[in-house]
Chimera marker file (.cmm) of the C-alpha trace (Angstrom):
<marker_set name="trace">
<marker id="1" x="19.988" y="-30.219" z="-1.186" r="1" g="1" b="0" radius="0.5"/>
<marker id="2" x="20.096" y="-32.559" z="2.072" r="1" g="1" b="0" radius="0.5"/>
<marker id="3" x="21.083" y="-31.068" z="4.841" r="1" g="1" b="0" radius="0.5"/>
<marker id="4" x="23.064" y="-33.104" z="7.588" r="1" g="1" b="0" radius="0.5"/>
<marker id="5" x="19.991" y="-33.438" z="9.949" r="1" g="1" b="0" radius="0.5"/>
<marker id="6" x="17.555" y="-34.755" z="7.109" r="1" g="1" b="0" radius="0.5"/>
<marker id="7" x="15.961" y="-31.158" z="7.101" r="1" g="1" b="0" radius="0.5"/>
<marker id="8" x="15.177" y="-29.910" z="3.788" r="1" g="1" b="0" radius="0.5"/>
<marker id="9" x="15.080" y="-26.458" z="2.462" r="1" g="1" b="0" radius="0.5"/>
<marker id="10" x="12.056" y="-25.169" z="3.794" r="1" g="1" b="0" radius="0.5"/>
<marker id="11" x="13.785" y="-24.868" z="7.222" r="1" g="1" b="0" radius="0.5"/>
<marker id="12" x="16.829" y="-23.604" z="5.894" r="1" g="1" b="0" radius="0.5"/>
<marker id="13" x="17.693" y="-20.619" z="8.346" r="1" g="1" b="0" radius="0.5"/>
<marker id="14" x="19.015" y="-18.545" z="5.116" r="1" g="1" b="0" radius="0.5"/>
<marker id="15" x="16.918" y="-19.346" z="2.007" r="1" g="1" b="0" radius="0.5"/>
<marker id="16" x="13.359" y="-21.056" z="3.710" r="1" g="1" b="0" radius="0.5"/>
<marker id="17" x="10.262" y="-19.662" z="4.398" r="1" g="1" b="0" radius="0.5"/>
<marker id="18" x="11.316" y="-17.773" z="6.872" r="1" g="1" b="0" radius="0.5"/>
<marker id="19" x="15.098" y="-17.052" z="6.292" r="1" g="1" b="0" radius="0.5"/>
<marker id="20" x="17.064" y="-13.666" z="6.425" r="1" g="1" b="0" radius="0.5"/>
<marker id="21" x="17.264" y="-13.942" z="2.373" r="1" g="1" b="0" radius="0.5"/>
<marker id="22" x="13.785" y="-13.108" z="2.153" r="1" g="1" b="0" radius="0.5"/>
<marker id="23" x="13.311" y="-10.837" z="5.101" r="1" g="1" b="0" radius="0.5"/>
<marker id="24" x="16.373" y="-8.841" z="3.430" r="1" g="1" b="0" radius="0.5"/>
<marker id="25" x="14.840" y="-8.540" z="-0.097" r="1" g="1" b="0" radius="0.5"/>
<marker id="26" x="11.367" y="-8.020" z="1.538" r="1" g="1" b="0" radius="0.5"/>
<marker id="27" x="12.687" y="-5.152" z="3.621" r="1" g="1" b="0" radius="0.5"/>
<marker id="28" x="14.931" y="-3.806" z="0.719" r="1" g="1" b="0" radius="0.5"/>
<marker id="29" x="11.937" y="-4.350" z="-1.318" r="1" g="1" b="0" radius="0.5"/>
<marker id="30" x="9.492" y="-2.034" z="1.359" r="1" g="1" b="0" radius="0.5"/>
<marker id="31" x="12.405" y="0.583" z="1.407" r="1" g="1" b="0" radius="0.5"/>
<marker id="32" x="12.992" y="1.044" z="-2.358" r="1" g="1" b="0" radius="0.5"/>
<marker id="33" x="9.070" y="1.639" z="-2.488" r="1" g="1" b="0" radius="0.5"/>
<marker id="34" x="9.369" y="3.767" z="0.505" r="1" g="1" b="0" radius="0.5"/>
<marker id="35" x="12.150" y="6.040" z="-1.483" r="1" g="1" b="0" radius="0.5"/>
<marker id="36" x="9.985" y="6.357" z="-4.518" r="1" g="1" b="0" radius="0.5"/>
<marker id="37" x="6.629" y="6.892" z="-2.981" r="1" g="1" b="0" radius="0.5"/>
<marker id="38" x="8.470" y="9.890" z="-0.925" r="1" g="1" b="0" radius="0.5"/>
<marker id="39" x="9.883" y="11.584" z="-3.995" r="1" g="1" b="0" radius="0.5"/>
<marker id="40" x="6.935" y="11.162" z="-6.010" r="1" g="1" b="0" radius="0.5"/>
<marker id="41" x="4.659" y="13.889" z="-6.380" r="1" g="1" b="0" radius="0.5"/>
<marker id="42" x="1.352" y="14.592" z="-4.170" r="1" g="1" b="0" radius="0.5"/>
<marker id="43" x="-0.766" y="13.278" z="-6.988" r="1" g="1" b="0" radius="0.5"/>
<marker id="44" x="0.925" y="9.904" z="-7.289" r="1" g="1" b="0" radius="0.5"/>
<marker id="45" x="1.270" y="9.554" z="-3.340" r="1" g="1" b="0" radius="0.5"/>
<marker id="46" x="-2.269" y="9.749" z="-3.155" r="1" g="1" b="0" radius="0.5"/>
<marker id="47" x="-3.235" y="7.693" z="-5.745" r="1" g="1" b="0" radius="0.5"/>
<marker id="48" x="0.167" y="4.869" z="-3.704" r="1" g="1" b="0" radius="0.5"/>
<marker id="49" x="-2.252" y="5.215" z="-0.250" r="1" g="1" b="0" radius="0.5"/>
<marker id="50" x="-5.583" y="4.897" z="-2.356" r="1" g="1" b="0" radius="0.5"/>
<marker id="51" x="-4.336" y="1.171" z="-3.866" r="1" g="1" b="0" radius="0.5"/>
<marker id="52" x="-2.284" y="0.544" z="0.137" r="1" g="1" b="0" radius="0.5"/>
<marker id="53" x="-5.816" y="1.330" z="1.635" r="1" g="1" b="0" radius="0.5"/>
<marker id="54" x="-6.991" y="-2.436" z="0.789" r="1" g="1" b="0" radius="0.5"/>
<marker id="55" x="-3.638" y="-3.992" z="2.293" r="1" g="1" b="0" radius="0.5"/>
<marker id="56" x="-3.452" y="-2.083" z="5.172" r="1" g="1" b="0" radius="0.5"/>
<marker id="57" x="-7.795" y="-2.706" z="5.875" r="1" g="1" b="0" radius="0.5"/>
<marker id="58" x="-6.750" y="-6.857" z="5.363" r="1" g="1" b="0" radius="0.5"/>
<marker id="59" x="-3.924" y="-6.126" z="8.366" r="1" g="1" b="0" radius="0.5"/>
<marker id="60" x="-6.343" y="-4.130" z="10.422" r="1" g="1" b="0" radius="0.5"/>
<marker id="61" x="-8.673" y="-6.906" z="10.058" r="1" g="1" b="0" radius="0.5"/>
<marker id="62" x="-6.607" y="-9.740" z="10.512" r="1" g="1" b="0" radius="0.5"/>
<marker id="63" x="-4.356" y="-9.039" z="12.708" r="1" g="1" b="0" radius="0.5"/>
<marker id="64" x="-2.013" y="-10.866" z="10.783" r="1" g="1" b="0" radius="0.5"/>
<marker id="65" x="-3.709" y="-14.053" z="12.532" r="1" g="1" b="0" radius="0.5"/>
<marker id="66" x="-5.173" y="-17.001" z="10.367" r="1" g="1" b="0" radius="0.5"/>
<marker id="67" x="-8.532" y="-17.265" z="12.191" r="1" g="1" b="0" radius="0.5"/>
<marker id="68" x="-10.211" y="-13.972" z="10.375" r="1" g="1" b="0" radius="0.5"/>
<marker id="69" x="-13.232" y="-15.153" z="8.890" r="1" g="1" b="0" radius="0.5"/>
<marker id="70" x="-12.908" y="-14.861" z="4.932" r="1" g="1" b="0" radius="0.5"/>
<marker id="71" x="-16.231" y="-12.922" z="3.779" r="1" g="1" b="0" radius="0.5"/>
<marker id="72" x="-14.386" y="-9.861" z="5.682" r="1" g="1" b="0" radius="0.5"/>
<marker id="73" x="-11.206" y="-10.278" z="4.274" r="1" g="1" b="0" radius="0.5"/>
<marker id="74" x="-12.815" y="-10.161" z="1.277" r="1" g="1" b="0" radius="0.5"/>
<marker id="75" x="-15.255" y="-7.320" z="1.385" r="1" g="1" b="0" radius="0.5"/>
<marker id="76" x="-13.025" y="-5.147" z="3.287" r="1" g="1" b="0" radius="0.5"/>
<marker id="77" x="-10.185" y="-4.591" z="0.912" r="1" g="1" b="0" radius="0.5"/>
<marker id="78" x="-12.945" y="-3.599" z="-1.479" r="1" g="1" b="0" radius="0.5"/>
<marker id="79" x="-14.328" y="-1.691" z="0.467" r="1" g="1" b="0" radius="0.5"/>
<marker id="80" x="-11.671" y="0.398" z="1.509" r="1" g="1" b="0" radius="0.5"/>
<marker id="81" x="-10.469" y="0.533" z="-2.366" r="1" g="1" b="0" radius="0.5"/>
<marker id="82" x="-13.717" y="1.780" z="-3.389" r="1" g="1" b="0" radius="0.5"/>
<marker id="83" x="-14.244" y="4.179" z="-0.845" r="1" g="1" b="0" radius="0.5"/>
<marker id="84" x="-10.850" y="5.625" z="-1.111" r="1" g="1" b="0" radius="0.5"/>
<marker id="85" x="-11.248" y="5.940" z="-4.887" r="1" g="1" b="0" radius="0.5"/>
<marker id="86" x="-14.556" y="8.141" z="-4.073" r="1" g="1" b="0" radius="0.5"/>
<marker id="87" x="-12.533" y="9.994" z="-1.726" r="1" g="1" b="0" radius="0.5"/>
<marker id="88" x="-9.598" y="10.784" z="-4.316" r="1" g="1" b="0" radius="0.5"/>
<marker id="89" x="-11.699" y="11.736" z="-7.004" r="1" g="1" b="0" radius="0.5"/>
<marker id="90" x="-13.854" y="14.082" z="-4.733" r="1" g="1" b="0" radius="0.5"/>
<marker id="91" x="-10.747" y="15.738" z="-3.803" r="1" g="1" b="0" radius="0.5"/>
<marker id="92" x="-9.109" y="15.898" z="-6.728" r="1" g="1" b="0" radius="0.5"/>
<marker id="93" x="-12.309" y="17.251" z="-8.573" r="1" g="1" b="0" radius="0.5"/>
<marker id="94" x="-12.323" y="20.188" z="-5.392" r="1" g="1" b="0" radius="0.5"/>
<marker id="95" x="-8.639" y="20.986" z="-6.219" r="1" g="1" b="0" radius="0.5"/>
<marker id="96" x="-9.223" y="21.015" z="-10.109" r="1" g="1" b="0" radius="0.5"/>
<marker id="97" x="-11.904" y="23.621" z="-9.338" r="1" g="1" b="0" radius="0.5"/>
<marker id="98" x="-9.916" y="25.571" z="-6.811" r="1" g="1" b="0" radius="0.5"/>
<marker id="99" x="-7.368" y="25.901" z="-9.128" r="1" g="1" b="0" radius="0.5"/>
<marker id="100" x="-9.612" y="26.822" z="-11.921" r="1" g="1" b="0" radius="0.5"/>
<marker id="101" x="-11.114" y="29.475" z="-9.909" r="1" g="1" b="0" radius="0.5"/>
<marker id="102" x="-8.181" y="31.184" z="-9.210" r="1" g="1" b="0" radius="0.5"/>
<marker id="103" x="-7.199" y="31.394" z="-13.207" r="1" g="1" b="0" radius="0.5"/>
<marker id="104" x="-10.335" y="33.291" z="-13.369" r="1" g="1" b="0" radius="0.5"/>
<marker id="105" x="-9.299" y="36.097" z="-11.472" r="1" g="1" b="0" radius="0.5"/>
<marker id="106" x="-7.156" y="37.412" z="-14.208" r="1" g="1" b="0" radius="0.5"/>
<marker id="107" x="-4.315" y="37.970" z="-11.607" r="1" g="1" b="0" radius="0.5"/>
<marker id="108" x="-6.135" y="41.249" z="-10.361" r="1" g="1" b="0" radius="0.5"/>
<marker id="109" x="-5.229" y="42.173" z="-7.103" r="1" g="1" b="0" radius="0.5"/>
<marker id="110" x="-7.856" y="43.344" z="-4.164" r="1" g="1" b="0" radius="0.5"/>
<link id1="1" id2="2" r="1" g="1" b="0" radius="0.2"/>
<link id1="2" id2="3" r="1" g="1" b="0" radius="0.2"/>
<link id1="3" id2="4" r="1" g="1" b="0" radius="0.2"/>
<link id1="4" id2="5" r="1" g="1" b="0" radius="0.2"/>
<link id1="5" id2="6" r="1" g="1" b="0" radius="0.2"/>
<link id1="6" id2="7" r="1" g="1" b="0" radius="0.2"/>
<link id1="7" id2="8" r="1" g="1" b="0" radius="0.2"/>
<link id1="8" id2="9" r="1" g="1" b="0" radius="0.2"/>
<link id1="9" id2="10" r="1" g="1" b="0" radius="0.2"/>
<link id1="10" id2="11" r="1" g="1" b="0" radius="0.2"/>
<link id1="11" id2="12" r="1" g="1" b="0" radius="0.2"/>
<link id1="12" id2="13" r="1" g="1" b="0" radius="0.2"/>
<link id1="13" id2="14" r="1" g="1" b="0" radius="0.2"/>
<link id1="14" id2="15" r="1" g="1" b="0" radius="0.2"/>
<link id1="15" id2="16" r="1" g="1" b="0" radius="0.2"/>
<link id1="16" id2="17" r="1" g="1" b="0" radius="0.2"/>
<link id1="17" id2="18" r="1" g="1" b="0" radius="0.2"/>
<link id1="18" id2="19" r="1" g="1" b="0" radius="0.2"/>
<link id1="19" id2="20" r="1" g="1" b="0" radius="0.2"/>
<link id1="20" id2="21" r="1" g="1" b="0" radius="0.2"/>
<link id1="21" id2="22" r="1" g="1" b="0" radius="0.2"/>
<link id1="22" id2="23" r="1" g="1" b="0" radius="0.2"/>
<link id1="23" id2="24" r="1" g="1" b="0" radius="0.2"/>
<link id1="24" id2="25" r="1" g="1" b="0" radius="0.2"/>
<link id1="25" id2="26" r="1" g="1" b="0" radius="0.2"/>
<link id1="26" id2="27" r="1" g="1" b="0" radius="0.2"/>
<link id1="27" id2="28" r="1" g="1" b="0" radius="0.2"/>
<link id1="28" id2="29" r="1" g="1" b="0" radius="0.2"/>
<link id1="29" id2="30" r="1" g="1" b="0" radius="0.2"/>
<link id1="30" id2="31" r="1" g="1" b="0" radius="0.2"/>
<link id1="31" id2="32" r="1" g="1" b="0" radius="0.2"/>
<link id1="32" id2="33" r="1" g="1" b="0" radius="0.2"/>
<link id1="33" id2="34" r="1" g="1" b="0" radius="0.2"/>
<link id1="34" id2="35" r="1" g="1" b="0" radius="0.2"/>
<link id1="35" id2="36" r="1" g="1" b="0" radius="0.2"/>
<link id1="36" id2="37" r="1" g="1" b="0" radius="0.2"/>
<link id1="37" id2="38" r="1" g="1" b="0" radius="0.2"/>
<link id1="38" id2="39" r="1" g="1" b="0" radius="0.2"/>
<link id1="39" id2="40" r="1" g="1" b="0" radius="0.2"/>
<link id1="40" id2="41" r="1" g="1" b="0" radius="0.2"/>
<link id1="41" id2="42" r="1" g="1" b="0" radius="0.2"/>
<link id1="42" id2="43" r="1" g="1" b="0" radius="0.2"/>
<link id1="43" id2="44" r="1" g="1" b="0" radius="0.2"/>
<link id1="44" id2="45" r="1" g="1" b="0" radius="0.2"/>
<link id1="45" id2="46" r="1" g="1" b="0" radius="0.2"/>
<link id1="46" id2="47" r="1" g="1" b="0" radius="0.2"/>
<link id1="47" id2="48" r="1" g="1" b="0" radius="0.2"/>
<link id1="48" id2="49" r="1" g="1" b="0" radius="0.2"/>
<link id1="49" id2="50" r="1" g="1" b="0" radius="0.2"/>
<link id1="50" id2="51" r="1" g="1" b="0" radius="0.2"/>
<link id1="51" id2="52" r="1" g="1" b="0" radius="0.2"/>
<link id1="52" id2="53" r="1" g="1" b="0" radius="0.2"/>
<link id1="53" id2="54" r="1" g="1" b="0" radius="0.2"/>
<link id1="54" id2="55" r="1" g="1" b="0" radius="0.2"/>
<link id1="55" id2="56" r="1" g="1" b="0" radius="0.2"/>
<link id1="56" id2="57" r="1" g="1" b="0" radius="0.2"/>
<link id1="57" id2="58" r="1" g="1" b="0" radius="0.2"/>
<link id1="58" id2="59" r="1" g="1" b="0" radius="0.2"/>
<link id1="59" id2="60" r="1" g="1" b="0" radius="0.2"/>
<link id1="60" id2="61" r="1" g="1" b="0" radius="0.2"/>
<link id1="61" id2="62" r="1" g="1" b="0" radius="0.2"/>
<link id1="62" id2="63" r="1" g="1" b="0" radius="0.2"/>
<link id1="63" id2="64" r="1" g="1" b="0" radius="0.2"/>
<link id1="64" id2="65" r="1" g="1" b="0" radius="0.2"/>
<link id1="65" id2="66" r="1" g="1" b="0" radius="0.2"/>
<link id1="66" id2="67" r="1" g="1" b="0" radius="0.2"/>
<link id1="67" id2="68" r="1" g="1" b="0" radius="0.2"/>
<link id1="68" id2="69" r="1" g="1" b="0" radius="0.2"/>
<link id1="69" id2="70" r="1" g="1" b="0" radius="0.2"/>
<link id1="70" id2="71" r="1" g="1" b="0" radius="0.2"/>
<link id1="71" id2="72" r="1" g="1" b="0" radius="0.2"/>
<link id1="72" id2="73" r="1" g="1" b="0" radius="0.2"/>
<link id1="73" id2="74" r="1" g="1" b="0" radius="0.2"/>
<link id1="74" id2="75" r="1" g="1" b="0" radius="0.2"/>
<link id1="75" id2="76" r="1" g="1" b="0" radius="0.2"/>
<link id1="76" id2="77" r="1" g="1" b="0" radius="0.2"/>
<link id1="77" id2="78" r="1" g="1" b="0" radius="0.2"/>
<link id1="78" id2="79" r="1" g="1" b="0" radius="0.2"/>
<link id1="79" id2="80" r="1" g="1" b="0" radius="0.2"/>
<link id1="80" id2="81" r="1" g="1" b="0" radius="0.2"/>
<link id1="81" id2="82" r="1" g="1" b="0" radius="0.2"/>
<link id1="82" id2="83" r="1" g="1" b="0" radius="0.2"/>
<link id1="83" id2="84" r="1" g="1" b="0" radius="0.2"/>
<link id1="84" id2="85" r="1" g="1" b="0" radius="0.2"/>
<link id1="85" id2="86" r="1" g="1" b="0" radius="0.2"/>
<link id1="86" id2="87" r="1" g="1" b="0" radius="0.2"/>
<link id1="87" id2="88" r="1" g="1" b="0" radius="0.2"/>
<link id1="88" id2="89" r="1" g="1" b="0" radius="0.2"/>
<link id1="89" id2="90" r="1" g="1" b="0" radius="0.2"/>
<link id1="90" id2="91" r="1" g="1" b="0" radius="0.2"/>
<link id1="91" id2="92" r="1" g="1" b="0" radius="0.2"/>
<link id1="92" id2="93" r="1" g="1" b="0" radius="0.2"/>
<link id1="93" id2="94" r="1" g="1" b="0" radius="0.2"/>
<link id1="94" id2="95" r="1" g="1" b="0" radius="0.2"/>
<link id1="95" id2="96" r="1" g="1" b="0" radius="0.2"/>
<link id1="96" id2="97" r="1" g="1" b="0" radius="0.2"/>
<link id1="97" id2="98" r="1" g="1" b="0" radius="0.2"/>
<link id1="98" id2="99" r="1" g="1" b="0" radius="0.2"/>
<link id1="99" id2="100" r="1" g="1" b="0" radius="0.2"/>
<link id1="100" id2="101" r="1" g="1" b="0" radius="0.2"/>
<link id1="101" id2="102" r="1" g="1" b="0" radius="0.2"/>
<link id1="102" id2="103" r="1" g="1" b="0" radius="0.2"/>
<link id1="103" id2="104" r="1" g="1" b="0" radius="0.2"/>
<link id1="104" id2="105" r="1" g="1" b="0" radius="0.2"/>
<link id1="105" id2="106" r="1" g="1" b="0" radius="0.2"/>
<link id1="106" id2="107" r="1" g="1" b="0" radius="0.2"/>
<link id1="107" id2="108" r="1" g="1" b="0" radius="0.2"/>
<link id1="108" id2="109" r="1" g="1" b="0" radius="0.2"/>
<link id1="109" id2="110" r="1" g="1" b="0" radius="0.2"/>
</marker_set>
């Protein structure tokens, strides 16, 4: 499509790069994962900020600015995955026992 000003699509203010098409579907998109993340259950929102820990240590990083050098933005979103998957399974594991322990107690009371 030519538009009357020889511009092409790409700076189309509906459908280019940065048009309100995509900044709809990307904000529909963000609240439909909002909904489900919030009526999920407290094992799957962990495990939702465990895998958003990378993203959100690339936007901490960056600043959203091209200029970050790339061996961070590289290491940290590995980083922060790995060391929030030691974190969840540590807790996890300290629930799995707390709950186990309190089975044990054959419902006695004190």
């Amino acid at each position: 499509m030519v538009y009357p000003d020889g511009a092409g699509p790409a700076s189309s203010p509906l459908f280019g790069s940065d048009g309100l098409l995509k900044t709809g579907l990307l904000a529909v998109l963000a609240l439909a994962v909002l909904v489900a993340v919030i009526r999920s259950g407290p094992a799957a929102r962990r495990r939702v900020m465990v895998l958003a820990a990378p993203v959100a240590a690339v936007a901490a990083l960056a600043g959203w600015t091209p200029g970050a050098p790339w061996p961070a933005l590289v290491v940290a979103p590995a980083v922060a995955l790995a060391g929030g998957l030691v974190v969840l399974v540590r807790y996890e594991g300290m629930l799995r026992r707390v709950r186990r322990e309190g089975d044990t107690s054959g419902g006695a009371s004190s």
